[in-house]
C-alpha positions, 0 to 999 in steps of 0.5 A: 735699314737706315736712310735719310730723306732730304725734301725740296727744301734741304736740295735748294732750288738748283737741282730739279728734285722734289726729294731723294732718299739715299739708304742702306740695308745689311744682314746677317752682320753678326751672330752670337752663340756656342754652336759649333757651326752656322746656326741658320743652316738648314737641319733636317735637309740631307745635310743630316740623315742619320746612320743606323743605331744614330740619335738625333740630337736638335741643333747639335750639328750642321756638315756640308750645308753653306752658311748664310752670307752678309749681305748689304744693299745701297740705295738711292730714290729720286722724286722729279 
């Protein structure tokens, strides 16, 4: 998150704030790694039940799950 507030001060006497604070927040920008597949996937959930005779290996697949999203969000808070 990054954001920057500008008092009373910096807004001059014109407009009838006391404050506003304008910011932004992202996540799930970029990710680094070998693995094959979405890493924050859920493993475990039914996306990875195993076939008779089948050895579990942690982290070694994800099928059929969604991959987290980026996500980003604006703001603007005003203080009268």
């Amino acid at each position: 998150m990054i954001g920057y507030t500008f008092s009373k001060k910096n807004l001059g006497n014109d407009i009838p704030l006391n404050s506003l604070r304008v910011y932004a927040q992202a996540q799930n920008l970029l990710t680094w790694t070998s693995f094959k597949g979405d890493p924050e996937v859920a493993v475990g959930s039914g996306e990875s039940q195993l076939q008779a005779g089948q050895t579990y290996v942690a982290g070694s697949f994800a099928q059929f799950g969604y991959p987290a999203v980026r996500q980003f969000m604006f703001g603007i808070q005003m203080e009268f």
